[in-house]
N, C-alpha and C positions, 0 to 999 in steps of 0.2 A: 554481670560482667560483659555480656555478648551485646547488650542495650547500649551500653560506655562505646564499646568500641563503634557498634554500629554508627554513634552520634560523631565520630571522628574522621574528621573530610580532610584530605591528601588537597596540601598546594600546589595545584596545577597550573602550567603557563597556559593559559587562554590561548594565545592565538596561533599554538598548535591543534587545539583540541578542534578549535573553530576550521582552522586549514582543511584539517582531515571531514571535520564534517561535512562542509563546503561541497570537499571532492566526494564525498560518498554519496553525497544531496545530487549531484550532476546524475550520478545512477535514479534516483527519483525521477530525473526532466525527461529522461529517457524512455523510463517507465510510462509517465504522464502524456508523454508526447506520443510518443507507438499506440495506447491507448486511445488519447481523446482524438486523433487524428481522423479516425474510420468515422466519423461523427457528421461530417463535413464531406470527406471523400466518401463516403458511402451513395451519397444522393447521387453524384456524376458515374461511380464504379458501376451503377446496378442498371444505368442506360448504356454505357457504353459496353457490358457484356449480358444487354439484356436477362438481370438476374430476376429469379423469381423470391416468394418471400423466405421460403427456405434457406435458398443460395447465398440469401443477403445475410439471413442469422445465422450461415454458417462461413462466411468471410468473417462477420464480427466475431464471433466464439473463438473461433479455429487458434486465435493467439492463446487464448487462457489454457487449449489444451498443451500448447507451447509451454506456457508457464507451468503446466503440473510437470511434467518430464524434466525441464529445468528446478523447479523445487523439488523433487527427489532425486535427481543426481546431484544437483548445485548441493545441496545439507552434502551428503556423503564426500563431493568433493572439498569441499571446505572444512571439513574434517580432517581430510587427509593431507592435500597438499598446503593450504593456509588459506585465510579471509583473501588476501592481497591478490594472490595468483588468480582464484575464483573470479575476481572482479577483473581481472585481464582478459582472463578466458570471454566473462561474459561480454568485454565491450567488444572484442573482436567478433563476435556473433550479431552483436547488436548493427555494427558497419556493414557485415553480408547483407545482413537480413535487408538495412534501408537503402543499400543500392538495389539488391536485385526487386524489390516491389516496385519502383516506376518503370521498371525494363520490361516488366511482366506482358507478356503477350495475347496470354488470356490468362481467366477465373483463374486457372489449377497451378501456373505459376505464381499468382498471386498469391495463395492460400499457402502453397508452400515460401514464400517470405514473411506470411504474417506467421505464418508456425515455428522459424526460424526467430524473430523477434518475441515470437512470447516465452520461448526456451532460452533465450537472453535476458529477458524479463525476470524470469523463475530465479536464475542464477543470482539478478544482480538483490532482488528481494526477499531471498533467503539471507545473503552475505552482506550486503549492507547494513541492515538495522543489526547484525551481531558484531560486524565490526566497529561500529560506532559504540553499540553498548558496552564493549569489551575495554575501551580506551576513554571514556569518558567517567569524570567521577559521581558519585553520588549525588551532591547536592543540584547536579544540573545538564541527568542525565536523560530525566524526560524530554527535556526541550535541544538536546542535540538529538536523539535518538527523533524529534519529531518533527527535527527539519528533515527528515526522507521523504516524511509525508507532505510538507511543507513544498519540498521541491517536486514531486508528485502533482499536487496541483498547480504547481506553474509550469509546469509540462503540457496539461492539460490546457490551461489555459494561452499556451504560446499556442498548441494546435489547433484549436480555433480561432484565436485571432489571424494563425496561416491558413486556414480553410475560407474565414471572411474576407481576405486577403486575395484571395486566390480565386474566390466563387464565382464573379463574374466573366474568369478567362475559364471556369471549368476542369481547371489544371491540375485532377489529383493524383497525376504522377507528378508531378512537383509538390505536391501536398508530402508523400512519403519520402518522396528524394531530400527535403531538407534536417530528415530525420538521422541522417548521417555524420552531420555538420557535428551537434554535440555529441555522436558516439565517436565521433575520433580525438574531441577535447578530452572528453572521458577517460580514453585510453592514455593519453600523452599526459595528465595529469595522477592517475593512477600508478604511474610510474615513479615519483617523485615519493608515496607514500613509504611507511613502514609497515613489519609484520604486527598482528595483536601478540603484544608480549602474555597473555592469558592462553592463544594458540602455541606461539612459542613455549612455553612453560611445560603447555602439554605432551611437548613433545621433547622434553629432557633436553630444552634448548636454551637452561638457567639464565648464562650470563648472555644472551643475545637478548632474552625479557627484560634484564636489569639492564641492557646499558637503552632500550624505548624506552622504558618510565625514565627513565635519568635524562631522557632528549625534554620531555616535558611535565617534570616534576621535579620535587627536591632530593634526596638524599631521603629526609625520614619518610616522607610521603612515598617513592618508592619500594622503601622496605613495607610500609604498608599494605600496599600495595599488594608485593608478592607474597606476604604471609598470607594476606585474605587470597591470593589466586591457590598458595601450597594447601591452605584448609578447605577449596572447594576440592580440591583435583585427588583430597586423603582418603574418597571414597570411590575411587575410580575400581569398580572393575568387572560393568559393561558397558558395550559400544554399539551391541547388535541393535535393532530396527525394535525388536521385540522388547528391551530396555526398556522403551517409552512409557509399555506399560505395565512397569510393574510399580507396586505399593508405592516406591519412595520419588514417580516422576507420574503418575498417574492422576495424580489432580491437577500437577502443570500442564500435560496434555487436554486434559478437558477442557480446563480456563481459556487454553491461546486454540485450540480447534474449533470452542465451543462459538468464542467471542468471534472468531474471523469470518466463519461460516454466516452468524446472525448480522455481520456488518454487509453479506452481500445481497443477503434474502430480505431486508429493509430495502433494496431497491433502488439502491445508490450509481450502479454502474447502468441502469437503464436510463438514467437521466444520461451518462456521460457518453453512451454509446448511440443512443435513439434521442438526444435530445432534439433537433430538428424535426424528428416525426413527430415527437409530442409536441409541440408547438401546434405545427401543421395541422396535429388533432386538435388543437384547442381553439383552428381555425386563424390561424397566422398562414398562409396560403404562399406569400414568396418565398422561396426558399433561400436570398439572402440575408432576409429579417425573422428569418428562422435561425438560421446558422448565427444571426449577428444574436435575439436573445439569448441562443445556449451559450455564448461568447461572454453573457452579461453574467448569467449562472458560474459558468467559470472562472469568473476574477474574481466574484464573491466567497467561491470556493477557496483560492487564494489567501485573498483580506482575513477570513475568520478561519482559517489554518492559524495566523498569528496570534489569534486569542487564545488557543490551547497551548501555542509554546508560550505564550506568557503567564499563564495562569498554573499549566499542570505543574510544576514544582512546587507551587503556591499554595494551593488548597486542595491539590492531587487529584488523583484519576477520577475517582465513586461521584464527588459532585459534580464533575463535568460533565460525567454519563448522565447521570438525573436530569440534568437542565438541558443537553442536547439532545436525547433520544426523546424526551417529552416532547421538543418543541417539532423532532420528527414527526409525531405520532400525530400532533394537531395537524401539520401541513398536511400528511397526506392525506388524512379521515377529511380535509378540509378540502381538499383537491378532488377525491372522490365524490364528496355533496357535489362540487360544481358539476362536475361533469354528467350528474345521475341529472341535473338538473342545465344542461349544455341546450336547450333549446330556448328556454327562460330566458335565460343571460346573453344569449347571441357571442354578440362580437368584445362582450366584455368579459366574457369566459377565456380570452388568447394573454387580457390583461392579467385577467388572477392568478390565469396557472401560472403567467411568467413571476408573479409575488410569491405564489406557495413555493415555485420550486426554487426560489430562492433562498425564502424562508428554512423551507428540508434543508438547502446544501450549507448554510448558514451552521445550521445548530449540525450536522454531521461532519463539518470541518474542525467544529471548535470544539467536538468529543470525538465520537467515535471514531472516524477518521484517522487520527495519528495515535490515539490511546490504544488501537485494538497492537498497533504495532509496535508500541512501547512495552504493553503486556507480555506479548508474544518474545521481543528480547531478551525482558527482565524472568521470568518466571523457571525456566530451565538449568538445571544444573550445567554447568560447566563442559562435563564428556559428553554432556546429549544436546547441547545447545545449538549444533548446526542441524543434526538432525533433529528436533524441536520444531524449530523455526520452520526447516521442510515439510514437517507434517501437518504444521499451520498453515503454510503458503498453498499446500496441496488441498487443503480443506475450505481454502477461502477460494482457490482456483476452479474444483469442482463446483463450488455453489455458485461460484459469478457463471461458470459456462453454462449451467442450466439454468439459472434468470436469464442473462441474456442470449438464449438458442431458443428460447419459448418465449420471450417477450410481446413480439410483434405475432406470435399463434395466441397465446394467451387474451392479448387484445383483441381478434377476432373473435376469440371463443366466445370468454365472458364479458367481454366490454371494457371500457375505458374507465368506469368507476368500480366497478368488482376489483380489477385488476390493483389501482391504488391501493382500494379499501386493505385486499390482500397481505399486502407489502407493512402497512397501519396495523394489522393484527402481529406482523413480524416485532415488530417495536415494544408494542405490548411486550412481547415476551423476552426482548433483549430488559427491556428495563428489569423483569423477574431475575434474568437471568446475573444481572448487575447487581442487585439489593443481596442475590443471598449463594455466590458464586466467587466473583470477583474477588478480589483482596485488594489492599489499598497498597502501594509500593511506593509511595513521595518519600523518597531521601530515605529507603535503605538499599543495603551492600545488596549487589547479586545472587551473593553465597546464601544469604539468609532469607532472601525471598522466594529461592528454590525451597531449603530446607520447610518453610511454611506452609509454603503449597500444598506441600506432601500430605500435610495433615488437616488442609482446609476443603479438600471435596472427598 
């Protein structure tokens, strides 16, 4: 009977569903952009405050510890007050943060605005992918939920084209000062949303849930709706932190902790943060045809974001991960030979790495990429679902800030191919961790992909 219902999709009006994605995707460019920006202005940041290699990996870092204090208060507050306010909260943090970083007068002002932006960060990527996932229906909810990621990399990709942009004037405080422009869109369009009538609900706010789904759905499709929201919420009765892990949410935590964690120790944010250095090491020497190949990595990153929202409803998450994380594992074991082998190859070693690392960012846009954070939406009950998503954000946050706080030590240590190879052994073990962890979630309810979890780890 629960198969029946599950196979039964609510008529939704699209170009609400699309609206709202849209605006929650703008929280992604924000992301994307805070993020890939330091990429670009790092090179000019680390002469003009004479920073050493430390200083530089701890300007880069310094945001993601931003982002964990934002993902565990962002989950808790998003609980409490709604998806909708959370995302207000977070864009007005996001606007401090991109004025005060070109006003910065020195390093420690600066570190305190990229810490203010990655606590904006936290917020907005705890709440976003649950408010998209809480308002979109089933049969096409991976691919709204994966344009955050979607607009994630064209964040990244706008901030590099403004760092290539800008590289020959040097000008990265205008590099971060443009970074404001969409946190004020952000906000003025966030204004215009609704609350997650699933948040509403939970909070004995019946008919304010019923007359959202009534804005963009039918009559029965709403009732739908709100039965599947009354039989998540018929089990409600904890809230605490501790919750997470007991018996009945214990495998959803493993799955969205385990998965976000292994998306960063694969090595993905050192291309987006150090990609100009890697360049440089691979023997590209200017630093505008540095900045311009990581610019090339990140439209690619772009481009093959769209194959996963085309496909994941399609053939679902598990094959994605197989054919993407595989084709990780050859770039970087691929990128490693060259470099073990970088005196060989000379000047054609700057050409290959810029193929592998496009190759990596290729197959990590078109899976892992947006899938770790479809999983991470989908898999959580209903009461735990903001914090869920927190404890995920918080787990992918830790692991990106020590990849990238050791990156550029790491490379001195062990070298430029140990250090790939490294990353190549990470892969290996997401694909394990995929074959016999994961669970498949194409086109079922919420309700029931929590319930499974429970008893799939």
């Amino acid at each position: 009977m629960q198969q029946d219902k599950n196979n039964v999709n609510p008529q939704v009006r699209s170009g609400f569903i699309w609206q709202v994605s849209f605006i929650a995707g703008l929280g992604g460019i924000l992301y994307g952009y805070d993020m890939g920006i330091i990429a670009a202005a790092l090179i000019f940041v680390r002469s003009t405050f004479n920073l050493s290699t430390k200083m530089q990996e701890l300007v880069v870092s310094i945001v993601l510890v931003g982002a964990m204090f934002g993902a565990i208060y962002g989950g808790a507050i998003a609980d409490r007050i709604g998806r909708r306010a959370t995302l207000l909260w977070g864009s007005a943090v996001f606007i401090f943060g991109s004025i005060l970083a070109p006003l910065s007068p020195n390093v420690g002002t600066l570190i305190v605005a990229r810490m203010l932006l990655g606590i904006a960060i936290g917020f907005t990527s705890v709440t976003a992918p649950v408010y998209v996932s809480e308002l979109s229906p089933p049969q096409s909810r991976g691919r709204l939920i994966g344009l955050y990621q979607f607009a994630l990399t064209l964040g990244i990709a706008i901030a590099d084209l403004v760092g290539y942009w800008l590289a020959g004037q040097h000008a990265w405080r205008m590099m971060f000062g443009i970074g404001a422009v969409p946190a004020i869109i952000f906000l003025l369009m966030i204004l215009t949303l609704p609350e997650s009538p699933r948040w509403l609900f939970s909070r004995n706010r019946v008919a304010d849930a019923k007359r959202v789904l009534d804005s963009y759905t039918d009559e029965a499709g709403a009732q739908l709706l709100l039965d599947d929201i009354r039989n998540g919420l018929a089990t409600q009765v904890e809230t605490r932190w501790s919750a997470l892990w007991s018996p009945a949410v214990r495998g959803s935590l493993v799955i969205a902790v385990g998965f976000t964690i292994l998306q960063q120790v694969t090595g993905i944010n050192t291309i987006i943060y150090y990609g100009p250095q890697i360049f440089t090491m691979a023997g590209i020497t200017s630093n505008t045809h540095a900045i311009f190949a990581t610019l090339l990595v990140a439209i690619t990153n772009v481009l093959a974001t769209v194959i996963a929202l085309a496909l994941v409803d399609r053939i679902g998450r598990k094959p994605l991960l197989y054919a993407g994380v595989g084709g990780m594992t050859v770039s970087l074991f691929t990128l490693a030979v060259a470099f073990h082998f970088q005196a060989a190859l000379g000047a054609s070693l700057g050409m290959l790495a810029t193929v592998c690392l496009m190759l990596y960012i290729t197959c990590f846009a078109a899976s892992m990429g947006p899938i770790a954070w479809i999983l991470v939406a989908e898999v959580f009950p209903l009461r735990l679902r903001g914090r869920g998503v927190a404890a995920a954000t918080l787990g992918s946050g830790i692991s990106n800030f020590i990849v990238s706080l050791t990156f550029l030590s790491l490379i001195k240590a062990a070298g430029n191919s140990l250090t790939f190879g490294i990353y190549g052994v990470f892969c290996i073990l997401t694909l394990l961790f995929t074959r016999f962890i994961i669970p498949e979630t194409k086109g079922r309810e919420l309700e029931s992909i929590s319930a499974a979890t429970s008893a799939a780890v």
